[in-house]
C-alpha positions in Angstrom: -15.3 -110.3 -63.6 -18.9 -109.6 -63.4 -21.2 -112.2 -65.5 -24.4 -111.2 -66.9 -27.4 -114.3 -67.5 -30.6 -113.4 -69.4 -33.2 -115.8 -68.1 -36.9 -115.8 -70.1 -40.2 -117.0 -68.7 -43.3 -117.4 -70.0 -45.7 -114.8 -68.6 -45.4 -112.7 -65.8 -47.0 -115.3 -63.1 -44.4 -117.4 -63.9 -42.0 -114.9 -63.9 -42.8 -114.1 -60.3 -43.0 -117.5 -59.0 -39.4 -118.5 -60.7 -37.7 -115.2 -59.4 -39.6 -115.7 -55.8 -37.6 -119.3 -55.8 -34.7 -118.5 -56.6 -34.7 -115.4 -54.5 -35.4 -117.8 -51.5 -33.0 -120.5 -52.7 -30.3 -117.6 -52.9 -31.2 -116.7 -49.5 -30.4 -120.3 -48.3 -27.0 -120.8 -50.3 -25.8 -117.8 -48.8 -26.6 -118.6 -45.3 -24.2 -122.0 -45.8 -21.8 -119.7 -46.4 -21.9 -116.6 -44.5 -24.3 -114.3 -42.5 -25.9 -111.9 -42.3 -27.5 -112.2 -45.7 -28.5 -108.6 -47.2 -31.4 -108.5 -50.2 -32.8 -105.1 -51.6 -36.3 -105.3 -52.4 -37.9 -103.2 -55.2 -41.4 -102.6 -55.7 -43.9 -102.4 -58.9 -46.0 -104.9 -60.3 -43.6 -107.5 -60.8 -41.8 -107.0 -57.6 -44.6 -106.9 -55.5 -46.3 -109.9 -57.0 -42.2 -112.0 -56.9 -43.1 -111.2 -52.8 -46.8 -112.1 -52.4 -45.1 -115.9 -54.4 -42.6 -115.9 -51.6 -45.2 -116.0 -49.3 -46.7 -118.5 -50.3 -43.5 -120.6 -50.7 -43.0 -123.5 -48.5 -38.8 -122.6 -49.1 -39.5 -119.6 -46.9 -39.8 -121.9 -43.9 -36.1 -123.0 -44.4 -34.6 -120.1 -44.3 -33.6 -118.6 -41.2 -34.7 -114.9 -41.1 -33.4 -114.1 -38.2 -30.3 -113.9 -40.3 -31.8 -111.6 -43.0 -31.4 -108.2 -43.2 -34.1 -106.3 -46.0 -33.5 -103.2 -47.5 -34.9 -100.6 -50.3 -33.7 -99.7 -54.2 -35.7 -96.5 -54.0 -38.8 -95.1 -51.9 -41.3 -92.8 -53.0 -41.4 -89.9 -50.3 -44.5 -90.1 -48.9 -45.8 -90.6 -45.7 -45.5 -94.2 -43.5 -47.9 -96.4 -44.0 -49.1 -95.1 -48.0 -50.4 -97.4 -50.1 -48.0 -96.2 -52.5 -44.7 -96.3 -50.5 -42.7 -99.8 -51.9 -42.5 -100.4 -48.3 -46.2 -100.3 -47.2 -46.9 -103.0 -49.9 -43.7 -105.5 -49.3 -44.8 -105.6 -45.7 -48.6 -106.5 -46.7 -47.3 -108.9 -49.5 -44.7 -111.0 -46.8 -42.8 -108.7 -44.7 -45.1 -108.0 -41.8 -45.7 -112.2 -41.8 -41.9 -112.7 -41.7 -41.8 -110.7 -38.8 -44.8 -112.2 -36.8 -44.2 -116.2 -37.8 -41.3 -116.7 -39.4 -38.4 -114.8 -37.0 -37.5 -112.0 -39.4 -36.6 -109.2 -36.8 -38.6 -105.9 -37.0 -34.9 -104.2 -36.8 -33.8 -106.1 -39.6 -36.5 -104.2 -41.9 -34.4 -101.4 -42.9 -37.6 -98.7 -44.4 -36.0 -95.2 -46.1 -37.6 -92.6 -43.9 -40.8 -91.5 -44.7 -42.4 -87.6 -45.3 -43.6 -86.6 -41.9 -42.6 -84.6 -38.6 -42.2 -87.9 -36.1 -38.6 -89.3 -35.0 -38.4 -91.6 -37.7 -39.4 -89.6 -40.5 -37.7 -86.8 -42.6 -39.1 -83.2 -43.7 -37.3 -83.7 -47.7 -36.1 -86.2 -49.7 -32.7 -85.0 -49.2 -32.9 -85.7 -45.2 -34.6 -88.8 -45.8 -31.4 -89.7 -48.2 -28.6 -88.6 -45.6 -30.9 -90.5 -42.9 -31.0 -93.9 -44.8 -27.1 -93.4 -46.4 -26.1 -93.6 -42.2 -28.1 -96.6 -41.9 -26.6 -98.4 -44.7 -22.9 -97.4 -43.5 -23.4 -98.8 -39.9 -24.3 -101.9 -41.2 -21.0 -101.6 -44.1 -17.5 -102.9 -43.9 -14.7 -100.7 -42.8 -14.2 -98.4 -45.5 -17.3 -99.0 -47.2 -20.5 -97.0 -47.4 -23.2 -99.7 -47.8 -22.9 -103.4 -47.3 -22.3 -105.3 -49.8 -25.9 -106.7 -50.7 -26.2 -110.7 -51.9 -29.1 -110.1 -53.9 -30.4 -106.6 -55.2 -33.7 -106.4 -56.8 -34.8 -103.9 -59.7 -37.7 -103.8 -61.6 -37.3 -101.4 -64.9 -40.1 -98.9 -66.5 -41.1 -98.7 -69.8 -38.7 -96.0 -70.3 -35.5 -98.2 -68.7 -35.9 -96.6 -65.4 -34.7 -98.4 -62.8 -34.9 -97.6 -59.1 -35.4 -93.9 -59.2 -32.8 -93.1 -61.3 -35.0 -91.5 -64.6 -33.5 -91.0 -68.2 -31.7 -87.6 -68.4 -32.5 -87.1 -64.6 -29.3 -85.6 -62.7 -29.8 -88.5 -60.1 -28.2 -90.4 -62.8 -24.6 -89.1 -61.8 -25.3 -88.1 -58.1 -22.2 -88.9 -56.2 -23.2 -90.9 -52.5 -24.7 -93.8 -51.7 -28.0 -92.1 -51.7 -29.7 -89.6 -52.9 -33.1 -87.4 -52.9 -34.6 -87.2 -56.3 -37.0 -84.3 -57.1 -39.2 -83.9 -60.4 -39.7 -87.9 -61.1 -41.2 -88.0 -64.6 -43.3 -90.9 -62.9 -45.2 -89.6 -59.9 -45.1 -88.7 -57.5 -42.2 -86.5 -58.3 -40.3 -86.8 -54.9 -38.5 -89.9 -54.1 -35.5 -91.5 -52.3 -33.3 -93.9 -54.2 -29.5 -96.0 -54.3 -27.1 -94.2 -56.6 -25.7 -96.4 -59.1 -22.5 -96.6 -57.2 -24.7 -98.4 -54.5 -26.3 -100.5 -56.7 -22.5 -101.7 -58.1 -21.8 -102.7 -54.4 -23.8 -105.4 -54.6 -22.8 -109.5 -55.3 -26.1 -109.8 -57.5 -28.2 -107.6 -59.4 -31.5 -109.0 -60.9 -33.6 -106.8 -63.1 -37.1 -108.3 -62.9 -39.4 -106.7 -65.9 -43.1 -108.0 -67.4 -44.6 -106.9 -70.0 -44.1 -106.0 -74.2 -43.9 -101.9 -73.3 -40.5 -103.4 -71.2 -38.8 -105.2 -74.7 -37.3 -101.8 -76.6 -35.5 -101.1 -73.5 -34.8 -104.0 -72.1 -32.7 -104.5 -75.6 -31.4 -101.7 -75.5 -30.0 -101.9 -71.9 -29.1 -106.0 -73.0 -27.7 -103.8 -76.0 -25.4 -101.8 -73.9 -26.9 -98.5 -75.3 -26.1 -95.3 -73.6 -26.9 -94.8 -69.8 -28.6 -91.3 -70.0 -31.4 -93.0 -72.5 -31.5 -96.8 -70.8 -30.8 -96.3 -67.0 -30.7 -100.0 -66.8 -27.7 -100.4 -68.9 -25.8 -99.4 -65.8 -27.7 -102.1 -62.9 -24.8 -104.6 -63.3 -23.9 -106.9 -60.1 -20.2 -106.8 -59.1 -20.4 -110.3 -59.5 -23.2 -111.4 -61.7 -26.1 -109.4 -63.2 -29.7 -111.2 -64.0 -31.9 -110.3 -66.2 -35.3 -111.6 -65.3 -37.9 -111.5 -68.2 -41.6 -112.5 -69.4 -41.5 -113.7 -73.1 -43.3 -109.9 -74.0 -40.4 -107.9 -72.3 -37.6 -110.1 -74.0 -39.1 -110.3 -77.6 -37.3 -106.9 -78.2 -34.1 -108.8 -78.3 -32.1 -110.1 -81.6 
């Protein structure tokens, strides 16, 4: 049975530094166990900051990245290299470093396909999503359609977004493992993102969120209010779900 932990930090520096450790650490206990580790990186503020800390890390020397395999929650559809994409700014923050000190293999940096007419790219969102729903299956077990991730990363928006999946959007119950989401409330408005039966898959879920405009629906998600409202209600590890908070985004709660 799944186990859910609400863990509450100080401010969001700390927040980042605490979730880039134990992100690191988790990294390392699995790899005594079992390999190839899988982690799903998200992006935003928080995320994005929870990578630059892991950088700077002296765990991320014990771990053995050649091991490591690095995925996406959700992509914005743009085109490679965008200072917008989630991926252009994990690889600035550690990614690209990984891959020239530390032994993380380029290959093992699974990017959703960006906008854009080369080999590697897709022409829509919905290409992009059957393109990156194929990579996730060839690296699944038999009879699976993604691989069971040991850690998957979410931030959440103000308005309990999580990934791409929006409140009241009809990505919300897209069947798949992926799926192309058009008309994002949030720009820009076409984006790439993990169903919520993907996200289920998944050992861990952590939901990493900053700030006070987080604490109404972090509550309510901590609440279990309804999924069409709080999107986050429904990020829940099939093991153990995290909740990862600054003191502002958890003062909503009880």
């Amino acid at each position: 049975m799944s186990t859910r932990l609400v863990v509450v930090h100080p401010d969001p520096t700390v927040l980042a530094e605490a979730a880039a450790a134990r992100l690191l650490t988790r990294i390392l206990d699995v790899q005594s166990v079992r390999r190839p580790v899988h982690v799903v990186l998200t992006g935003g503020t928080v995320g994005i900051k929870t990578l630059d800390a892991a950088a700077a890390s002296p765990l991320r020397e014990a771990v053995d990245w050649s091991g490591v395999h690095v995925w996406w929650g959700d992509e914005r559809f743009l085109p490679a290299g965008d200072r917008d994409r989630n991926e252009t700014q994990a690889r600035e923050a550690l990614l690209d470093d990984l891959v020239a000190s530390s032994g993380l293999p380029a290959r093992n940096v699974h990017a959703v396909p960006a906008r854009g007419v080369g080999p590697d790219d897709a022409s829509t969102p919905e290409e992009s999503a059957a393109a990156y729903a194929a990579e996730l299956a060839a690296f699944a077990a038999d009879g699976d359609t993604v691989p069971a991730f040991d850690v998957l990363l979410l931030g959440m928006g103000p308005d309990g977004h999580v990934a791409s999946l929006f409140p009241g959007h009809p990505a919300l119950s897209a069947p798949g493992a992926v799926v192309g989401v058009h008309a994002s409330p949030k720009p820009p408005p076409e984006r790439v993102t993990l169903t919520f039966a993907s996200i289920g898959h998944a050992r861990e879920v952590w939901v990493v969120a900053a700030g006070a405009e987080k604490a109404e629906q972090a509550a309510a998600a901590l609440a279990d209010g309804p999924v069409t409202e709080v999107p986050a209600v429904r990020a829940v590890g099939h093991d153990r779900t995290l909740w990862l908070l600054d003191a502002a985004a958890a003062a909503g709660r009880g």
